[in-house]
N, C-alpha and C positions, 0 to 999 in steps of 0.2 A: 593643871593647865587652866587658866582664866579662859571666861569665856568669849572675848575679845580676840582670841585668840585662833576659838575652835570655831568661829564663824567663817571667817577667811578660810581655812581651810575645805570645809563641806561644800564651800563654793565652788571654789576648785575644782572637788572630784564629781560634782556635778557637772560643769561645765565640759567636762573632757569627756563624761559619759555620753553626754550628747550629741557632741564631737562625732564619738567612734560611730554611737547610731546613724547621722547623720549620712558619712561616708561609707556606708556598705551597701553594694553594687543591686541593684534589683532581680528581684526570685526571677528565675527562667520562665517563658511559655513554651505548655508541653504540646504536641500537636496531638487531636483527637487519635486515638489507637482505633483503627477500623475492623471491623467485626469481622471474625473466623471466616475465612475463605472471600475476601471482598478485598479487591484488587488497589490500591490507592494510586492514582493519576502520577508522574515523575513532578508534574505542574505545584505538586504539594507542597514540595521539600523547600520551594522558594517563595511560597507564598506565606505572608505573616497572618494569616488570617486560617492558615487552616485547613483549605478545602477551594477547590477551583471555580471562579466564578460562574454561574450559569448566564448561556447564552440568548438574550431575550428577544433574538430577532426572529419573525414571524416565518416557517417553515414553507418554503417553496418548494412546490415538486419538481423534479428535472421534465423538461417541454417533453411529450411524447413524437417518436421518430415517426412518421408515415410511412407504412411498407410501400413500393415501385408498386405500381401497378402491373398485373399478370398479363401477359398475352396471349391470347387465345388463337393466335397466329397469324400470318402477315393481312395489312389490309385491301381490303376488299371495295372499291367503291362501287356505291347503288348502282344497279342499270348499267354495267361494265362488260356488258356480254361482247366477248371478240368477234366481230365477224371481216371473214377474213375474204381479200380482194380476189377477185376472178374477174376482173378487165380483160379485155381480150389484148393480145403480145402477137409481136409482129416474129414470128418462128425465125426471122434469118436475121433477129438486130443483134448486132457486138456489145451493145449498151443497155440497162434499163434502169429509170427514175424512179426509184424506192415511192411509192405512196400508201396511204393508209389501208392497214389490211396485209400486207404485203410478209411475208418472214421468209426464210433462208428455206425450208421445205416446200411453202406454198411455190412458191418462186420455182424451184427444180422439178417442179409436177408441171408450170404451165409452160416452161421451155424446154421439158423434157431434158434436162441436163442433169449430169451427176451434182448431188449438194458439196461434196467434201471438192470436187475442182471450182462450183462458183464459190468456196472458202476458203481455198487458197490464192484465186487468183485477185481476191481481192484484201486480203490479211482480215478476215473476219474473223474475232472471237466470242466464243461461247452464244455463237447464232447471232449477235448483237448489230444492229442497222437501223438506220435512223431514217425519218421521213425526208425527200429531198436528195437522199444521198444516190450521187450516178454508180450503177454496178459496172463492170467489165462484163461481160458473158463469153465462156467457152468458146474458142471459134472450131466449127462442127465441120468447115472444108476440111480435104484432104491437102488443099494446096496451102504454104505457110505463107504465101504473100499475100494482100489484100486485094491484088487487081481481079482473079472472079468474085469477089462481091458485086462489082458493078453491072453486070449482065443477067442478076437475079429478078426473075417476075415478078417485083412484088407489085407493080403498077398490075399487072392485068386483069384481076378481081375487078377494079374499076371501071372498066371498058364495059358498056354494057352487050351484053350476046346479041348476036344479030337477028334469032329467029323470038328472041324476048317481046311480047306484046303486054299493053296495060291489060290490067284484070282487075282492081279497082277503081269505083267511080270516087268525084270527087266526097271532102268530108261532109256530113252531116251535121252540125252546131251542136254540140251538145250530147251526140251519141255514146255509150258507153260500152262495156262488157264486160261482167263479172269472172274473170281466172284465176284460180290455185288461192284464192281467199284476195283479192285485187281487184281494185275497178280501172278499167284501162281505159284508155281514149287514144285516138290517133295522133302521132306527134306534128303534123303538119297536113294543112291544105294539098289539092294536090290527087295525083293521080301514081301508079309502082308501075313503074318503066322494065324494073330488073328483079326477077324474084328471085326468093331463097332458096341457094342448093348450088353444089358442086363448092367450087372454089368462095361462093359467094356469103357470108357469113350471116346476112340480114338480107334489109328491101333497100332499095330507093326509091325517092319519092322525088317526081319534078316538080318545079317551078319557079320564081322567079326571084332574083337578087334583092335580097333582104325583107325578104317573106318572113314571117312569123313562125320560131320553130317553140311546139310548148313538151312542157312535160309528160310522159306517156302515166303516169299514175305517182301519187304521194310518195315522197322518199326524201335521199340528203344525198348533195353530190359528193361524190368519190374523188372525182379527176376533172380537171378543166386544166387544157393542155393540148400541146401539137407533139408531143413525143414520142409518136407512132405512125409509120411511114404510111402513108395509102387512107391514113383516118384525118387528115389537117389538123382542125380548130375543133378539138374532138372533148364530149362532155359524157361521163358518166355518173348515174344515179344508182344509187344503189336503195330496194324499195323495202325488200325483209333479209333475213339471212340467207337465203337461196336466190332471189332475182335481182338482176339491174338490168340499167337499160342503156345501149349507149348510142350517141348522137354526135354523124362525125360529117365533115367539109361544111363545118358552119365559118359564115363573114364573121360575127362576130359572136362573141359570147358573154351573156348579162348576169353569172351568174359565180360566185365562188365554190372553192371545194369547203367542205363542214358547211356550207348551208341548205336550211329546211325548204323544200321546193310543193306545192300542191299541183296536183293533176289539172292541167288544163293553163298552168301559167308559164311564162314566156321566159326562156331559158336563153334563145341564142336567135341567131338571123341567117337563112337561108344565105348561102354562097358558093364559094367552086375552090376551097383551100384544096389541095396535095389532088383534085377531079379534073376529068376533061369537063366536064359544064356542071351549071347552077343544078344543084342536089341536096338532098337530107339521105345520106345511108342510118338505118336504125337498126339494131341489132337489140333481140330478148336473149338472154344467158341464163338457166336455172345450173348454179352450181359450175361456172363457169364452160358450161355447152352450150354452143351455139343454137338453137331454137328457133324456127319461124314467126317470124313477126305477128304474120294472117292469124293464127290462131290465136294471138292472144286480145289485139286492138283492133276495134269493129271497122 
């Protein structure tokens, strides 16, 4: 065979070899084989790379929760000490105005009434009564209609006794008298027409229409009010937990309930409310008993 001949061929099975080379499909990639006992992510099997990317955001802690605070049981405010009203109560009223101090047992000790009928007869739950609220009170007759109530004495305390002479001279400016840890002073000018005893629950004190009535010693009123028969325009101070004072047929009154009063300053103005004439009755109460005035204010 010329060699003209054998060149064109060689070409050929070159050309075709390179062919085949050319067209054969690429080697596999095998994915890393993970070491004896080492779990591989499912994330693997789809990832061309191998192995699952790591995540290069900066790790934040989850915010910590606050525990409630504990309570150490209900609260208490400062200087909360109860002290509870001993006003003096008219024995034969149908009705009485809830004021500060006042609960559902103190209340049936100072009218002598059963607590569980002043709870029914007013739908009270769980002792609960509010300042302002009018009560019903038991009625203590035998008779169920209301016409003897009207013939009841309560006016006659007020009358003063016929064989009553004064025994005080007028005030002194400025006089005082230390009692039961108290400095008292006298609540008005004036001379005690009626003393204390029997029916009689305090003093009076005469003199003249819209005279000056002052505070018998430091305290904060309790009552300022006419909701007690035979007391009119009637003010009560209440001085520690045991005494107050009350001050009753005043013209007018200067003065409210929650305010702070000092001995010796001007609370109301002599007058004649629910009295036959111009008077100051004043009443000392330790613990809701009545107590003579004389011994306590010079």
């Amino acid at each position: 065979m010329t060699l003209h001949k054998i060149l064109p061929l060689s070409l050929l099975a070159l050309s075709l070899t390179a062919c085949g080379i050319m067209s054969q499909p690429a080697a596999p990639i095998e994915a890393a084989t993970p070491a004896s006992g080492v779990s591989t992510p499912a994330a693997v099997d789809n990832n061309p790379y191998g192995a699952t990317p790591q995540d290069d955001a900066p790790y934040v802690p989850p915010t910590p929760v606050q525990p409630a605070p504990v309570s150490s049981g209900s609260y208490v405010p400062p200087n909360s000490t109860y002290i509870p009203s001993n006003a003096p109560v008219d024995p034969n009223a149908t009705t009485h105005t809830v004021v500060y101090g006042d609960t559902v047992y103190n209340l049936s000790k100072r009218y002598n009434i059963n607590a569980d009928e002043l709870r029914s007869l007013n739908n009270i739950v769980d002792n609960n009564i509010t300042i302002g609220q009018v009560l019903r009170l038991p009625n203590r007759g035998a008779v169920s209609t209301p016409a003897p109530v009207t013939p009841t004495p309560v006016a006659m305390p007020e009358t003063p006794a016929p064989n009553a002479t004064p025994t005080a001279a007028p005030v002194v400016s400025g006089a005082t008298r230390q009692v039961a840890g108290i400095t008292w002073a006298r609540p008005t000018n004036g001379q005690i027409f009626s003393n204390f005893g029997g029916t009689n629950k305090g003093v009076k004190y005469s003199g003249t229409a819209g005279q000056p009535i002052y505070a018998a010693a430091d305290g904060e009123v309790k009552y300022s009010g006419s909701g007690l028969r035979g007391y009119g325009n009637l003010l009560i101070i209440q001085h520690n937990s045991k005494y107050l004072t009350a001050y009753g047929n005043n013209a007018t009154i200067l003065v409210k309930e929650g305010q702070k009063v000092k001995r010796g300053q001007q609370i109301a103005t002599m007058g004649n409310t629910d009295a036959t004439q111009t008077q100051l009755h004043f009443e000392v109460r330790e613990n809701g008993n009545a107590l003579d005035p004389t011994k306590f204010v010079p």
